[in-house]
C-alpha positions in Angstrom: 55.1 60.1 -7.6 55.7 56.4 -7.2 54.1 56.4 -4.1 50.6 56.7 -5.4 50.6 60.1 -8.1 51.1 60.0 -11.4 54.3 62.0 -11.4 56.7 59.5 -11.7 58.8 61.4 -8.5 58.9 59.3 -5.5 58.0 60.8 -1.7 61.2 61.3 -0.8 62.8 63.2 -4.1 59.0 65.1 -4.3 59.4 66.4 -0.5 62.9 67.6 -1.2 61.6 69.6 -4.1 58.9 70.9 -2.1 60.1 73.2 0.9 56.8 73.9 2.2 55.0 70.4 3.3 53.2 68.0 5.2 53.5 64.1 5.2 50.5 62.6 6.9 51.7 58.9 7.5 48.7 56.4 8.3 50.5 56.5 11.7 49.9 60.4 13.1 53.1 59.9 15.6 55.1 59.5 12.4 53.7 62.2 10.4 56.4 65.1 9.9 56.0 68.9 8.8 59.2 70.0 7.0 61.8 72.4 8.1 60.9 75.6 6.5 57.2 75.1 7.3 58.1 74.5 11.0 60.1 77.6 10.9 57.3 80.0 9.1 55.4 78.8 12.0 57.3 79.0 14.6 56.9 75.4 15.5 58.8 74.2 18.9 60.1 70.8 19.0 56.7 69.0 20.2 54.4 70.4 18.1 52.8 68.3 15.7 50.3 67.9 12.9 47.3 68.0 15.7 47.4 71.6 15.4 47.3 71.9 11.9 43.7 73.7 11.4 41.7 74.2 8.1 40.4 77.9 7.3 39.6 77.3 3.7 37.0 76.3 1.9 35.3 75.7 5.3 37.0 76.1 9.2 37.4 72.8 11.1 40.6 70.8 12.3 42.3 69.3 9.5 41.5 65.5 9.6 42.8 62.5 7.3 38.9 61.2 6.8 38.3 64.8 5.4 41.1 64.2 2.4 39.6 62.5 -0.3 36.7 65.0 -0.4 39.5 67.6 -0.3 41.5 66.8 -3.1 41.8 68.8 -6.4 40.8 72.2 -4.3 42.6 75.0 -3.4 43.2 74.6 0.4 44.2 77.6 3.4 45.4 76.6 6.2 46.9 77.3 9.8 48.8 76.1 12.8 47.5 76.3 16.1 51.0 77.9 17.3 50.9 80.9 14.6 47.6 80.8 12.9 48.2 84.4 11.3 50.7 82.8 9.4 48.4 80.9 6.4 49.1 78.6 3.9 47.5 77.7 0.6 47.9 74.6 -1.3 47.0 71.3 -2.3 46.6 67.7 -1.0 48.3 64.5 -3.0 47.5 61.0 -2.2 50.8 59.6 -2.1 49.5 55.9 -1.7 49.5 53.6 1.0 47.7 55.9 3.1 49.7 58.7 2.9 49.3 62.1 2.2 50.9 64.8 1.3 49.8 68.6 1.5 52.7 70.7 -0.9 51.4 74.4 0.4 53.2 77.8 0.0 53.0 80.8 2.2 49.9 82.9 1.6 51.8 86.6 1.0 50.3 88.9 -1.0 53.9 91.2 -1.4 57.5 91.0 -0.6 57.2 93.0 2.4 54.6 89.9 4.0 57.7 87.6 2.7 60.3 89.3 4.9 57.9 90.1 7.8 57.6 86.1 7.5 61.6 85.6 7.9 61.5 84.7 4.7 63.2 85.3 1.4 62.3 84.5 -2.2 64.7 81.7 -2.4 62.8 80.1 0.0 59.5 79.7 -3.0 61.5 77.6 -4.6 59.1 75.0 -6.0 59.6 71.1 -7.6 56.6 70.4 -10.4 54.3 67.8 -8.9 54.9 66.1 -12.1 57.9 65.9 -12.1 59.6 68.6 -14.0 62.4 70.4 -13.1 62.7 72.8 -10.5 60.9 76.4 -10.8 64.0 78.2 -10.7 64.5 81.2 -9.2 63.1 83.9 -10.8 59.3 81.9 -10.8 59.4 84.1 -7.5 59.2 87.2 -9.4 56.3 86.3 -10.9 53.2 88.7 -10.0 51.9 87.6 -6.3 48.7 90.2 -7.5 47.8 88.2 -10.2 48.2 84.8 -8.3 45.5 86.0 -5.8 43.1 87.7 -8.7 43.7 84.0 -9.6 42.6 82.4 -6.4 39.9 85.0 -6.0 38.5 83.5 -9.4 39.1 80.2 -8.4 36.9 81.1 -5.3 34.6 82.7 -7.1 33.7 80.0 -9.8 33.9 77.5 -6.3 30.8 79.7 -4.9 29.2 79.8 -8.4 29.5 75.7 -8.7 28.1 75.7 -5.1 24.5 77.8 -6.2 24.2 75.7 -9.1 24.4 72.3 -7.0 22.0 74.0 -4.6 19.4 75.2 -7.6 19.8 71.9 -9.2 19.1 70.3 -5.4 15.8 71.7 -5.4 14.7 70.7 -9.1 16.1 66.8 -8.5 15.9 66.0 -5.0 18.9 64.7 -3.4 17.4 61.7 -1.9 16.1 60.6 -5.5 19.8 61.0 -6.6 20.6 59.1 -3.8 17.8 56.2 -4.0 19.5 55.4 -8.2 23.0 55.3 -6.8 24.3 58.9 -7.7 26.3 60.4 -4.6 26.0 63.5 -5.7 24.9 65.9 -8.7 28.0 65.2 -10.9 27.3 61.5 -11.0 23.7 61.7 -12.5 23.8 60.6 -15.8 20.8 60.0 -18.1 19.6 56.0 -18.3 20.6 56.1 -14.5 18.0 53.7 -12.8 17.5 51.6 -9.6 14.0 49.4 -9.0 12.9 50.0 -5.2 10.2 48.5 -2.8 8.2 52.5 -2.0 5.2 54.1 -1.0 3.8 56.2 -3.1 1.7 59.3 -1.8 -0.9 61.6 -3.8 -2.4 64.8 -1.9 -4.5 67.2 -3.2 -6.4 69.7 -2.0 -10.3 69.0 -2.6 -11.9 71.2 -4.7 -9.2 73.2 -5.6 -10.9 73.8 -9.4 -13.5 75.2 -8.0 -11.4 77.6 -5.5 -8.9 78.7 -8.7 -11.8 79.9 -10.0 -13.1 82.4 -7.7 -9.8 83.7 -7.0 -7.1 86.2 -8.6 -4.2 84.5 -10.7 -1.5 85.6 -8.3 -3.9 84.8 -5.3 -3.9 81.1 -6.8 -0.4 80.5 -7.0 -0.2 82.1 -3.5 -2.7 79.8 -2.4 -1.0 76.9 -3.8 2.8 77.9 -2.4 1.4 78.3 1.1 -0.3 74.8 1.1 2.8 72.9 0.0 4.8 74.7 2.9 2.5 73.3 5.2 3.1 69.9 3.5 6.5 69.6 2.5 8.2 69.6 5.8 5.7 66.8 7.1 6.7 64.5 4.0 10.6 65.5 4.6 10.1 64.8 8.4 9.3 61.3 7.7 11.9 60.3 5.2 10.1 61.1 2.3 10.8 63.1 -0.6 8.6 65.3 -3.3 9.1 63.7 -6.7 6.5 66.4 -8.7 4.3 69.4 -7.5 1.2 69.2 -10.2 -0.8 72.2 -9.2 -2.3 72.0 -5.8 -1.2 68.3 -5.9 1.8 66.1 -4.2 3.3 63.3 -5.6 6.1 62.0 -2.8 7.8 59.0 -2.3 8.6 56.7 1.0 11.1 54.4 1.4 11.7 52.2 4.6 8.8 51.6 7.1 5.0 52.0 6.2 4.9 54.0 8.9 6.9 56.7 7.2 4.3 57.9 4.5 1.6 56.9 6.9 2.5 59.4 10.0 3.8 62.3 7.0 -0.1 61.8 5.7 -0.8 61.9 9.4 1.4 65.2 9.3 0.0 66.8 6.1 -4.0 66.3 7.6 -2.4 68.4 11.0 -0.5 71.2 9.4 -3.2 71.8 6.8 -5.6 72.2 9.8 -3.2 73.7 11.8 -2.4 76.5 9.3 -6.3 77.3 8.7 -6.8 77.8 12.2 -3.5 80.5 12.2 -5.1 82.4 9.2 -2.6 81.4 6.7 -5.1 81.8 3.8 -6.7 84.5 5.1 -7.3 87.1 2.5 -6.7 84.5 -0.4 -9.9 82.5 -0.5 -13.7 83.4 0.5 -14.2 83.1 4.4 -17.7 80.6 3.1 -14.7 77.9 1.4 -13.2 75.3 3.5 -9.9 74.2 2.4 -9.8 69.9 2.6 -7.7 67.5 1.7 -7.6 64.2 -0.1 -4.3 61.8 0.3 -4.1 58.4 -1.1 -1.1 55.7 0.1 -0.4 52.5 -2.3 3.2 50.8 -2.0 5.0 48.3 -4.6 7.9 48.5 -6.6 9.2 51.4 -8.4 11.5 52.0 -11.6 13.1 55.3 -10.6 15.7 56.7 -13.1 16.9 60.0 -15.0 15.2 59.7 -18.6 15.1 61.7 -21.3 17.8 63.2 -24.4 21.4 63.8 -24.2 20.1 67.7 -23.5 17.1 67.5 -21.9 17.1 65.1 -18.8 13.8 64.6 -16.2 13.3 62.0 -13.1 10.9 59.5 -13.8 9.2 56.8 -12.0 7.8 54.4 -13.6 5.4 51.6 -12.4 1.6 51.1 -11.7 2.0 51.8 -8.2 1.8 55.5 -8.8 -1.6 54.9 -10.7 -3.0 53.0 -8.4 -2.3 56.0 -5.6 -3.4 58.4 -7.7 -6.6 56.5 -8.2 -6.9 55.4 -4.4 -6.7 59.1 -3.3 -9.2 59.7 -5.5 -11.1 57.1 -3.5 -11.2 59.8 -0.8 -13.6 62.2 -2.7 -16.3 58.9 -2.8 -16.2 58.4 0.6 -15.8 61.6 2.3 -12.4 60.7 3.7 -9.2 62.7 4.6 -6.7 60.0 4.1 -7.1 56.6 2.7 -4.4 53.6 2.0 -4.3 50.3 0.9 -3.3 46.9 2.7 0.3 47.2 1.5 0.4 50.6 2.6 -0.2 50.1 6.1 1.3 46.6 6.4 0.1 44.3 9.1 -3.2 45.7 9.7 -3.0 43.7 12.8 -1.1 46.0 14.7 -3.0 49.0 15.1 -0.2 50.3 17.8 0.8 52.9 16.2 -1.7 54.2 13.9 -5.8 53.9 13.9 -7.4 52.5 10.8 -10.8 51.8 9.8 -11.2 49.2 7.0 -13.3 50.3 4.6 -13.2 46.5 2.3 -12.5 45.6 -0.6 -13.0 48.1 -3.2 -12.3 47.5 -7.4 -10.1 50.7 -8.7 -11.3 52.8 -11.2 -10.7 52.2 -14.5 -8.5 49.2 -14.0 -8.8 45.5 -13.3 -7.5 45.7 -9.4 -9.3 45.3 -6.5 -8.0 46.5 -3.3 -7.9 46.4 0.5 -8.4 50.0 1.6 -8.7 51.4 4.9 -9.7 54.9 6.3 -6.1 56.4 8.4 -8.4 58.0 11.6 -5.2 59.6 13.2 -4.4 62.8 11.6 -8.7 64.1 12.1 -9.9 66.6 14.5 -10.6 64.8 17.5 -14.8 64.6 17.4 -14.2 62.8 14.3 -11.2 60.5 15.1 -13.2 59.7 18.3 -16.5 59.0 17.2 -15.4 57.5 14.5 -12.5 55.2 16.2 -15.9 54.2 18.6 -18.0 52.8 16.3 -15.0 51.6 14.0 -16.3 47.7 15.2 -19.7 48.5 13.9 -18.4 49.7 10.4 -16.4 47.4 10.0 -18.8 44.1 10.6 -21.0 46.2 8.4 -18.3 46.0 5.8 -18.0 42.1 6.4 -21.6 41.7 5.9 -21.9 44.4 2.6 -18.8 41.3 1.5 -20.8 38.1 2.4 -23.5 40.0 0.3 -25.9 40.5 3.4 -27.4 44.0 1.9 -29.8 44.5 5.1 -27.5 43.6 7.8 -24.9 46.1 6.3 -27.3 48.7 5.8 -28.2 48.5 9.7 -24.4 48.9 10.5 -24.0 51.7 8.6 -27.1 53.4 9.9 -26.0 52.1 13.7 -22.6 54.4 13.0 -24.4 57.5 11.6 -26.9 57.8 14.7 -23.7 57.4 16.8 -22.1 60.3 14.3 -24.6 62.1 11.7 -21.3 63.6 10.1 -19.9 60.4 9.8 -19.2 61.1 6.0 -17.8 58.0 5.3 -20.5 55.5 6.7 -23.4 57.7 4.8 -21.5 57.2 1.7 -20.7 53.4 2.0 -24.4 53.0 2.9 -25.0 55.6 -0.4 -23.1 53.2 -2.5 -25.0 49.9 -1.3 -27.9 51.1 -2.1 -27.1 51.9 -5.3 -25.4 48.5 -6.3 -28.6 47.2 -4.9 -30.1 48.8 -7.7 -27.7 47.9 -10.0 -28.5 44.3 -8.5 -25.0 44.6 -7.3 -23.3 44.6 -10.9 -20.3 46.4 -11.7 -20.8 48.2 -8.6 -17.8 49.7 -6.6 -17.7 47.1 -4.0 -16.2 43.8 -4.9 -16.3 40.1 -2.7 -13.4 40.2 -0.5 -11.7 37.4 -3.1 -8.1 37.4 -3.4 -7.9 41.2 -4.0 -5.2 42.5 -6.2 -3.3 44.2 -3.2 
């Protein structure tokens, strides 16, 4: 129509044609129902489009900020003054704001028509594009086969719906989201947005050796009831699983550091939490502790949908995700839980919210990057968060001193902590590792001078 379709009929010559309709007017006071719909509904004088209710596809009040997600579907709906007396149809954006919803009695048989107080002269219907009028005898046509229609139309609706919901859980939403796609039908390969993230890798230590002393079903068992103790802790916190590798995570953060560091926080909790309720019980040996080993690095990310015109995958691509992988790995060295790097934790001045320790700077494996990296203390039992958070000002003027290159006097720190805390893993193995760059004369050795680190 004119007034916004692409019918070519203006409003007014469209509503005549239509009998059965609503005008919703960017005004409500001056929206109008028309005569034969006020009359199948038994509409008195005051009542309005307020009581117009949707039924189909979901129940709520019918609402103007609902249309332009409704358009192009099949819609049922009801008055409040007869709502046994349904409606199915369709809603046009007439332009300017308005709207029109061209509807038709839902009967199923002639006999529903008359026990409406109508008659089939009244299904006279104007083409929404235009044509000429149905004439008459369209209301002959089978009402039996119009609802087998609808029921297909419902059923391929419910269909679409499972597919959007299977391929929600292979591409999350919030990836689709973070590369500008709204929603699964605007994901298109070559998609691609660059974004400021942290980047988590968990992974449960010594899982190699666990697979191996276990039945193949028992494994995968294993490895499905770890990540539903970990997923929701990373979802809780804004984040979003990008791959499952095995017993590992890869997730990604935006927003706040805080975000990946409290779902790390999270992870270290459930994990214990979940030991303690006997979750793995009867899948691994009662002599195996389950650990874990998280590593937190943030930068910027190339997110995007890559692949053939056939065969499409999410991709990230950057360093960053290296560098995590390689900073959890940091976590076996020194005997920690959870581990994260200056940029992952921010300002390492405010220790309001979280407790670090910093553990210096440290010269990634296999790569030219040296990095600050500090032990997260908050998601460990409490004996180890609280010895360890005590003598956290010890450690860390021993790491100062293992920096200046003052081998003895970061030696003695290091010792001070483990008489404080003999399973203070990660002060035996920084005082491990000193002595053995000592022997190395402090060449190529892990630690590094604090210098202008990478990160």
């Amino acid at each position: 129509m004119t007034d916004g379709s692409a019918s070519g009929l203006s409003l007014e010559t469209f509503t005549k044609a239509v009998p059965f309709h609503v005008v919703v007017e960017p005004d409500p006071a001056s929206s109008t129902i028309s005569p034969r719909l006020r009359r199948y509904w038994s509409l008195e004088p005051g009542d309005d489009t307020d009581g117009i209710t949707l039924i189909r596809p979901f129940a709520a009040p019918l609402q103007p900020r609902m249309f332009p997600e409704l358009t192009n579907m099949v819609l049922t709906v009801a008055h409040a003054r007869r709502p046994d007396r349904q409606v199915r149809g369709e809603l046009i954006d007439a332009g300017d704001g308005r709207w029109v919803l061209s509807c038709m009695p839902a009967v199923s048989s002639v006999t529903d028509l008359a026990n409406s107080d109508l008659h089939l002269t009244d299904l006279s219907l104007a083409s929404g594009l235009g044509d000429a009028l149905i004439a008459v005898e369209a209301a002959n046509v089978s009402l039996l086969e119009s609802r087998d229609a609808l029921g297909t139309l419902e059923r391929t609706f419910h269909e679409l719906e499972a597919t959007t919901e299977t391929f929600r859980r292979f591409v999350p939403t919030p990836f689709l989201e973070a590369i500008g796609a709204h929603s699964v039908a605007e994901a298109r390969l070559g998609l691609s947005a660059t974004l400021e993230m942290t980047v988590m890798f968990a992974d449960l230590r010594g899982f190699d050796t666990i697979r191996h002393m276990i039945a193949g079903d028992d494994v995968v068992e294993l490895v499905n009831r770890y990540l539903a103790l970990a997923a929701p802790a990373i979802s809780d916190h804004g984040g979003f699983v990008i791959e499952y590798a095995g017993d590992g995570i890869i997730a990604l953060f935006g927003g706040s550091t805080h975000n990946a560091l409290n779902a790390g926080i999270g992870i270290q909790r459930a994990l214990r939490a979940g030991i303690a309720d006997g979750t793995f019980n009867g899948l691994i040996p009662r002599s195996v502790a389950l650990d874990i080993g998280i590593g937190l690095h943030r930068g910027n990310l190339e997110l995007g949908i890559v692949g053939t015109t056939d065969h499409w995958f999410t991709s990230v691509v950057s360093d960053v995700v290296d560098t995590a992988w390689r900073v959890q790995r940091l976590t076996r060295t020194f005997g920690a839980e959870l581990l994260a790097t200056r940029t992952a934790i921010g300002s390492t001045n405010d220790r309001s919210s979280s407790d670090f320790r910093r553990l210096g700077v440290i010269e990634v494996e296999s790569t030219l990057q040296r990095l600050d990296v500090f032990e997260v203390l908050d998601g460990l039992d409490a004996h180890d968060h609280d010895r360890r958070l005590a003598s956290r000002a010890t450690f860390e003027t021993a790491v100062t001193a293992r920096e200046r290159g003052e081998a003895a006097a970061a030696a003695d720190g290091f010792r001070a902590c483990l008489d404080a805390d003999h399973l203070d893993a990660p002060a035996r193995n920084c005082l491990e590792l000193l002595q053995f760059d000592f022997l190395q004369e402090l060449q190529g050795g892990l630690f590094q001078s604090p210098a202008a680190p990478t990160t």
